[in-house]
N, CA, C and O atoms as a DFTB+ gen file, in Angstrom:
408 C
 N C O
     1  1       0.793      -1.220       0.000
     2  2       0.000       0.000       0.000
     3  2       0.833       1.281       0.000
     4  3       0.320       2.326      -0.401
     5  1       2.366       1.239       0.525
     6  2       2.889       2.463       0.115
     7  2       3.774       2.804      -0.654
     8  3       4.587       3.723      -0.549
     9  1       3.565       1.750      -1.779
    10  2       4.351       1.927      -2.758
    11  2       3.112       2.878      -4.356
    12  3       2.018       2.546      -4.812
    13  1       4.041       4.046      -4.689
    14  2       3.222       4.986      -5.277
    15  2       2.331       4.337      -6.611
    16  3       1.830       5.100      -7.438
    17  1       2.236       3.289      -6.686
    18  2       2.017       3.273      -7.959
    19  2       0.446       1.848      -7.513
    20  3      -0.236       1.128      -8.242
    21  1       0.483       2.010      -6.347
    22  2      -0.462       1.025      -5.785
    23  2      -1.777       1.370      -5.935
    24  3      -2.505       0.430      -6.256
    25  1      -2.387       2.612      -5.777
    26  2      -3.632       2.514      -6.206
    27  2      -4.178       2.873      -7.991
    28  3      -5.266       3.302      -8.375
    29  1      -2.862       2.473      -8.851
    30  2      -3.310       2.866      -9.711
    31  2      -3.501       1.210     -10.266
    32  3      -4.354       0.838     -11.072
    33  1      -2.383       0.287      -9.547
    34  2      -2.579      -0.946      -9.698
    35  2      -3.857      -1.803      -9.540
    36  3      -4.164      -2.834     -10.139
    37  1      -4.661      -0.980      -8.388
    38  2      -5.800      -1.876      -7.495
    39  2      -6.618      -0.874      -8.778
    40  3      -6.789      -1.548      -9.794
    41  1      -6.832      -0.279      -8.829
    42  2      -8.206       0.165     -10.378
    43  2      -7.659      -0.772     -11.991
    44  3      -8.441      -1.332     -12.759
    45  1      -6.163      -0.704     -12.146
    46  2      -6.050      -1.738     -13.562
    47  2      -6.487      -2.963     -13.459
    48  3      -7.209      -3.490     -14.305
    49  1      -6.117      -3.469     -12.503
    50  2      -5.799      -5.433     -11.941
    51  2      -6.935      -5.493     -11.145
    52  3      -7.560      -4.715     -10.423
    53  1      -7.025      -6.817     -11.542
    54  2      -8.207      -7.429     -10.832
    55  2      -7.289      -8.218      -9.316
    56  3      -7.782      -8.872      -8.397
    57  1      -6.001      -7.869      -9.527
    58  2      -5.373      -8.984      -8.131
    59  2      -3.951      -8.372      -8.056
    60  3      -3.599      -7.428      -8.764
    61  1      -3.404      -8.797      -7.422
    62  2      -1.711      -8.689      -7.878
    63  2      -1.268      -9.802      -8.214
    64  3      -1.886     -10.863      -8.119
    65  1       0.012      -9.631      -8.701
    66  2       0.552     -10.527      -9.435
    67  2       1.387     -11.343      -8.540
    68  3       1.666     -10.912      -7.421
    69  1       1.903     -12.750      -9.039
    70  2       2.641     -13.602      -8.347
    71  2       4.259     -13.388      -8.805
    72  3       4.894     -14.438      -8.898
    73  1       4.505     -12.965      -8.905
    74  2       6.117     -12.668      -9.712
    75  2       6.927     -11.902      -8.134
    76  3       6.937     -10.786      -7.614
    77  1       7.543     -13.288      -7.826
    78  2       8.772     -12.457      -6.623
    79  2       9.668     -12.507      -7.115
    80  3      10.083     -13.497      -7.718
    81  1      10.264     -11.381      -6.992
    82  2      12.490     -11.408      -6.939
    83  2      13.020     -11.112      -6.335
    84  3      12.952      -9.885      -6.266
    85  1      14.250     -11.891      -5.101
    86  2      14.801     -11.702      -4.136
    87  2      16.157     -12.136      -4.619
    88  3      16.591     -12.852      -5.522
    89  1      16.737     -11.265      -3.458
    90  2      18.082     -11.731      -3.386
    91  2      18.878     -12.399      -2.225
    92  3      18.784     -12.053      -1.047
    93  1      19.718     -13.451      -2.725
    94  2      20.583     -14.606      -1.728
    95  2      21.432     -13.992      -1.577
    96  3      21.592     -13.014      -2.306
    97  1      22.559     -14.370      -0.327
    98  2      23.337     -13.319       0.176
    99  2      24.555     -13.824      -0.743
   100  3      25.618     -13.453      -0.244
   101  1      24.709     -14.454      -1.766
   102  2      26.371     -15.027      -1.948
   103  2      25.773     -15.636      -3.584
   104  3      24.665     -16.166      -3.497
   105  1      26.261     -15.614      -4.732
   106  2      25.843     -16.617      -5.461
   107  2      25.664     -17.668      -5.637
   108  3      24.793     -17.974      -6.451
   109  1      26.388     -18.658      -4.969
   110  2      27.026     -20.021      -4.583
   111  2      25.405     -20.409      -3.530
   112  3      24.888     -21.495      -3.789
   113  1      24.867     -19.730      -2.679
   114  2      23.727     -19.377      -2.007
   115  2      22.575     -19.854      -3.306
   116  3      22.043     -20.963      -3.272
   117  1      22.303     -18.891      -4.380
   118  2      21.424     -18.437      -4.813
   119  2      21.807     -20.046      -5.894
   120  3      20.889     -20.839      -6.100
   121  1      22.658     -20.204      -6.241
   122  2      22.371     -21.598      -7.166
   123  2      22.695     -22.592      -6.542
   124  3      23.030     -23.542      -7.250
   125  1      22.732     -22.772      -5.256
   126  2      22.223     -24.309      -4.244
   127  2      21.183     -24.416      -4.046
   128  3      20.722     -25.548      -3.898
   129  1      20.102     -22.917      -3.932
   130  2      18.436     -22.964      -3.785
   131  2      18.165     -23.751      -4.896
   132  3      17.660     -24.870      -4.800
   133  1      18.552     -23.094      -6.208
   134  2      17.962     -23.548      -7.850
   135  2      18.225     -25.270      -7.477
   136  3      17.212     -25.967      -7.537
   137  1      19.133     -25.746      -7.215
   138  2      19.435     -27.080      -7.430
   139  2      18.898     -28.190      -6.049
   140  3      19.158     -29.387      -5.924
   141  1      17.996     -27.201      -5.033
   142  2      17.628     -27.837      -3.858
   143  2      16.000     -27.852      -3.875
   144  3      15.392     -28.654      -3.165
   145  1      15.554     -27.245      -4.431
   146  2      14.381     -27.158      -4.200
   147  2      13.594     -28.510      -4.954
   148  3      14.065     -29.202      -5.857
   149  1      12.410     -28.639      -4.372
   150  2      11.741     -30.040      -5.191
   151  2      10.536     -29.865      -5.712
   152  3      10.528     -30.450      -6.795
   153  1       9.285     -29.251      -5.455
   154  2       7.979     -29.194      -6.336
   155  2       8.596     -28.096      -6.752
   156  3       8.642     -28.259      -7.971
   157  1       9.146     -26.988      -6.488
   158  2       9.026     -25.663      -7.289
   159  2      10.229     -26.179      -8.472
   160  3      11.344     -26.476      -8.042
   161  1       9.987     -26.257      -9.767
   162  2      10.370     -26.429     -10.696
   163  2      11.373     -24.663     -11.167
   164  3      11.041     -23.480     -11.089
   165  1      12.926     -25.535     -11.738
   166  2      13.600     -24.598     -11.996
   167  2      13.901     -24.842     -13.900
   168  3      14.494     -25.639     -14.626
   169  1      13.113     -23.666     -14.028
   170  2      13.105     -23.237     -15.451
   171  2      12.623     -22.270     -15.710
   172  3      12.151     -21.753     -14.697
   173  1      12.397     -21.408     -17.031
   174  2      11.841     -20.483     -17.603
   175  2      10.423     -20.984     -17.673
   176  3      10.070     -22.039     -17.145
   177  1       9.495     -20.050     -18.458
   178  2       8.275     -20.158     -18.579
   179  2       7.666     -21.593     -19.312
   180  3       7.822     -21.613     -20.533
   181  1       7.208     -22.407     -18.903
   182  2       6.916     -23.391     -19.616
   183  2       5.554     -23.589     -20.467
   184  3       5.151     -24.408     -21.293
   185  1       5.016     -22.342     -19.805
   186  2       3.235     -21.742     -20.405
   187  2       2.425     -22.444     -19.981
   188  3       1.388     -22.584     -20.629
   189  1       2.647     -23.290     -18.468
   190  2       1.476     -24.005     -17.789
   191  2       1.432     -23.367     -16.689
   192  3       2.008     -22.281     -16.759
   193  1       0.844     -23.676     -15.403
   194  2       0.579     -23.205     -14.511
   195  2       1.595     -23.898     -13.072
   196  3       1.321     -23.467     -11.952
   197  1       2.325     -24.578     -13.168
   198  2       3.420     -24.651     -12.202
   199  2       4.423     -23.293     -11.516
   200  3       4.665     -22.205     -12.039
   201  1       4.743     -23.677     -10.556
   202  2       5.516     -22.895      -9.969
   203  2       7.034     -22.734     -10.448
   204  3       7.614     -23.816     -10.349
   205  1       7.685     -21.923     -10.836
   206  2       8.735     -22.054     -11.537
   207  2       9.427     -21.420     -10.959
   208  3       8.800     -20.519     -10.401
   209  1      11.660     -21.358     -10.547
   210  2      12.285     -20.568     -10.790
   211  2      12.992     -20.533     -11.681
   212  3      13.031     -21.225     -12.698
   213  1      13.995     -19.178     -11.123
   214  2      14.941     -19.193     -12.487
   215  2      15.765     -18.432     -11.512
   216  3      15.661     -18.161     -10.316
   217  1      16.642     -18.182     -12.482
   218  2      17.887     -17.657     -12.589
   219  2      18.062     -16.195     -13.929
   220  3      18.574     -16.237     -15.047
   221  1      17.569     -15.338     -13.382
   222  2      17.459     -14.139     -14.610
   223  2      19.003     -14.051     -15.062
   224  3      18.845     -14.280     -16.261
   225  1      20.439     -13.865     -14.897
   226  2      21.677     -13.833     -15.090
   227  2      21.684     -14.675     -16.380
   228  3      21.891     -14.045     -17.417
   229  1      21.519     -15.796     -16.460
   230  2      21.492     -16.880     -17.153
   231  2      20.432     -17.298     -18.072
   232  3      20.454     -18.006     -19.079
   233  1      19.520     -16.688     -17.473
   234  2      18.237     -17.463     -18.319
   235  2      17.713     -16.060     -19.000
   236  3      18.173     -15.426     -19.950
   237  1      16.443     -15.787     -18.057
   238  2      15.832     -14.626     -18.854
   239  2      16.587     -13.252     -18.932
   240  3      15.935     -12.297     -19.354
   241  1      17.427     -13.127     -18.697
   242  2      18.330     -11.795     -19.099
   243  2      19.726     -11.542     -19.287
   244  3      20.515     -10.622     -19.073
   245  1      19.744     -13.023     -19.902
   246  2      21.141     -13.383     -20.514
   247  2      21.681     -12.449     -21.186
   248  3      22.757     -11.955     -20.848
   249  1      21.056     -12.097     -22.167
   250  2      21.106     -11.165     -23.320
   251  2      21.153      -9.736     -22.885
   252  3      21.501      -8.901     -23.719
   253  1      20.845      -9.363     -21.686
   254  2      21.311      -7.895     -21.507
   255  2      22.606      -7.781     -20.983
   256  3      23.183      -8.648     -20.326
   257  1      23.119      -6.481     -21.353
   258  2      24.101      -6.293     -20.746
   259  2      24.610      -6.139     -19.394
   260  3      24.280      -5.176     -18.702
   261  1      25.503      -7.164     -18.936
   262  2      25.998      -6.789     -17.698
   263  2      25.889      -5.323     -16.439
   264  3      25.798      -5.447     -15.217
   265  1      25.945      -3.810     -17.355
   266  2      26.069      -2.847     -16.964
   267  2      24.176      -3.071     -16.551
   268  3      23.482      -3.292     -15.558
   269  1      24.060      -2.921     -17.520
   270  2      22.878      -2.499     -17.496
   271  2      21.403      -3.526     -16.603
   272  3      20.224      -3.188     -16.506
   273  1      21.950      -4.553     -16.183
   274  2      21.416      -5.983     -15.203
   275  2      21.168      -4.991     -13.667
   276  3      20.249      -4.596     -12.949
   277  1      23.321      -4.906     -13.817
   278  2      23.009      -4.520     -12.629
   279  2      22.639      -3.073     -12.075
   280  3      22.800      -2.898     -10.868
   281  1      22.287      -2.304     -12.639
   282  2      21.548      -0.848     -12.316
   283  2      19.989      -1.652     -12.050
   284  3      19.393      -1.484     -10.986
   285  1      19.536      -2.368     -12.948
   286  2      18.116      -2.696     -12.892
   287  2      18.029      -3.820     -11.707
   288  3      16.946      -4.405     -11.711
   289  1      18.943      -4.244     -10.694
   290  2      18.872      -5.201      -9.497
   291  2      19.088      -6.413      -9.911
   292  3      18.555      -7.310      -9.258
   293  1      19.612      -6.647     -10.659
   294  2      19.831      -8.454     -11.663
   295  2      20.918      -9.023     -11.330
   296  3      21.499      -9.051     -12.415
   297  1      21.763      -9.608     -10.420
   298  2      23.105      -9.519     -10.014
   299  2      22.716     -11.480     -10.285
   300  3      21.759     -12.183     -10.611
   301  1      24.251     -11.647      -9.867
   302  2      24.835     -13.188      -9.902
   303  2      23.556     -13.891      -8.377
   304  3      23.290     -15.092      -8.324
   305  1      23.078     -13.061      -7.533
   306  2      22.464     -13.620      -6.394
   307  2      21.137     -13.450      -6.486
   308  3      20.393     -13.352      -5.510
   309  1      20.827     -13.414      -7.526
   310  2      18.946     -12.554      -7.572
   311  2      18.814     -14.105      -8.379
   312  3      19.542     -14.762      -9.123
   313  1      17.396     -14.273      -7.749
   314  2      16.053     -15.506      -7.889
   315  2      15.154     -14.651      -8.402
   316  3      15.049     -13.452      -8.141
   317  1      14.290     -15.514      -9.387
   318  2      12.969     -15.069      -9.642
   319  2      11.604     -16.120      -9.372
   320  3      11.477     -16.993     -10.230
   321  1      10.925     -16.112      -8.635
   322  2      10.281     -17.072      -8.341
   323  2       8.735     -16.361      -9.327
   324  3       8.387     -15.181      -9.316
   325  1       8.034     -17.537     -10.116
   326  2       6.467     -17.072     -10.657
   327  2       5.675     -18.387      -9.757
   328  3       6.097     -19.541      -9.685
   329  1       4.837     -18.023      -9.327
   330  2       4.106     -18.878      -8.372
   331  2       3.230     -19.556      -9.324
   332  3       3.179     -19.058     -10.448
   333  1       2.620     -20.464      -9.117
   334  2       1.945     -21.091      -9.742
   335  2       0.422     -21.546      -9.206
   336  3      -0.231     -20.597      -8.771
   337  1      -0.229     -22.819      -9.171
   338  2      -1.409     -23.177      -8.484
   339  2      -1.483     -23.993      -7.315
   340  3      -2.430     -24.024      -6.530
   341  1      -0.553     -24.571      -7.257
   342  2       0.362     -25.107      -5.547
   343  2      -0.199     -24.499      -4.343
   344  3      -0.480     -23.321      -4.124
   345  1      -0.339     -25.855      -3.379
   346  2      -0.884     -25.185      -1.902
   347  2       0.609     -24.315      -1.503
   348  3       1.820     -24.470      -1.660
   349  1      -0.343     -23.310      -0.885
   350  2       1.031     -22.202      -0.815
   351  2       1.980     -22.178       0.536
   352  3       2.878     -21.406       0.872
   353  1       1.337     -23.494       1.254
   354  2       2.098     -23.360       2.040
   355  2       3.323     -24.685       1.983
   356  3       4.277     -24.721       2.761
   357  1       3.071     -25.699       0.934
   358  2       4.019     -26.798       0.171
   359  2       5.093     -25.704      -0.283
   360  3       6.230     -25.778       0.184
   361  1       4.744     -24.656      -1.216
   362  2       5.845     -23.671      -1.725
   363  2       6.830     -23.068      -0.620
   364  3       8.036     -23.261      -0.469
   365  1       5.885     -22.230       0.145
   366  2       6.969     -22.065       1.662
   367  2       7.867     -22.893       1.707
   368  3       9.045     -22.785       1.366
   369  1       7.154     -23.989       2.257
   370  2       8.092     -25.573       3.010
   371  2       9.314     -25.813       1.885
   372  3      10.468     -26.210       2.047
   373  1       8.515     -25.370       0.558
   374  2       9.575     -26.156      -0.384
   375  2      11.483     -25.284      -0.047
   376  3      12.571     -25.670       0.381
   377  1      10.844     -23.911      -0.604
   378  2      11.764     -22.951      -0.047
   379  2      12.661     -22.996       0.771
   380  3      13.837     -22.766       0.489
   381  1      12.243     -23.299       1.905
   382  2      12.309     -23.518       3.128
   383  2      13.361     -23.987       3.441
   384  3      14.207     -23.412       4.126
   385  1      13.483     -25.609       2.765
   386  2      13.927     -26.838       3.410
   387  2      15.127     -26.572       2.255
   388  3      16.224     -26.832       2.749
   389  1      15.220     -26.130       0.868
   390  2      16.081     -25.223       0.016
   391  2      17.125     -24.505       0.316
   392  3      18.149     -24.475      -0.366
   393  1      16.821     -23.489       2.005
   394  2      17.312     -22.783       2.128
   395  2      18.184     -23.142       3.447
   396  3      19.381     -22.928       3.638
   397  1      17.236     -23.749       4.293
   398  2      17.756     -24.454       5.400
   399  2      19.345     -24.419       5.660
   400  3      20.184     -23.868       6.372
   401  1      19.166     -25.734       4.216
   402  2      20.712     -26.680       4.472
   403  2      21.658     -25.503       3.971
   404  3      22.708     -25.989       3.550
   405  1      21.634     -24.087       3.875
   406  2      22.489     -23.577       3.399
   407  2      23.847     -23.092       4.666
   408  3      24.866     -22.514       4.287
């Protein structure tokens, strides 16, 4: 709610969107999640309704330039998680137990 662009969101959208991007403290961090996690599926868009990550560096913003990644927050430690139709609290747990063993 206090981000400026919020009530122009709640009159366009019927909801908000599921699209998180966070950042792991280390890279080595951020691609042990990709390779730990188990229902949340690690890939790009597959055009179904699963829960997916990725890796924007590599995957979806391969193709931009380095300079320009990181002004826009895209670093070697940034996740992108798109949620999918999953009980949301399996996704937590999944996360979770991902992040745990780190």
């Amino acid at each position: 709610p206090e981000h400026p662009c919020y009530e122009i969101q709640k009159k366009q959208a019927r909801g908000f969107g599921a699209m998180l991007t966070f950042n792991m403290e280390t890279e080595e961090k951020a691609k042990a999640v990709l390779s730990r996690v188990r229902l949340i599926q690690f890939a790009e868009s597959l055009g179904g309704v699963e829960t997916l990550i990725t890796y924007p560096v590599t995957q979806t913003h391969a193709d931009v330039p380095e300079e320009i990644r990181l002004k826009n927050g895209i670093t070697p430690k940034t996740l992108r998680l798109s949620v999918g139709i999953e009980n949301s609290d399996d996704l937590i747990q999944d996360l979770r137990q991902a992040m745990e063993s780190l």
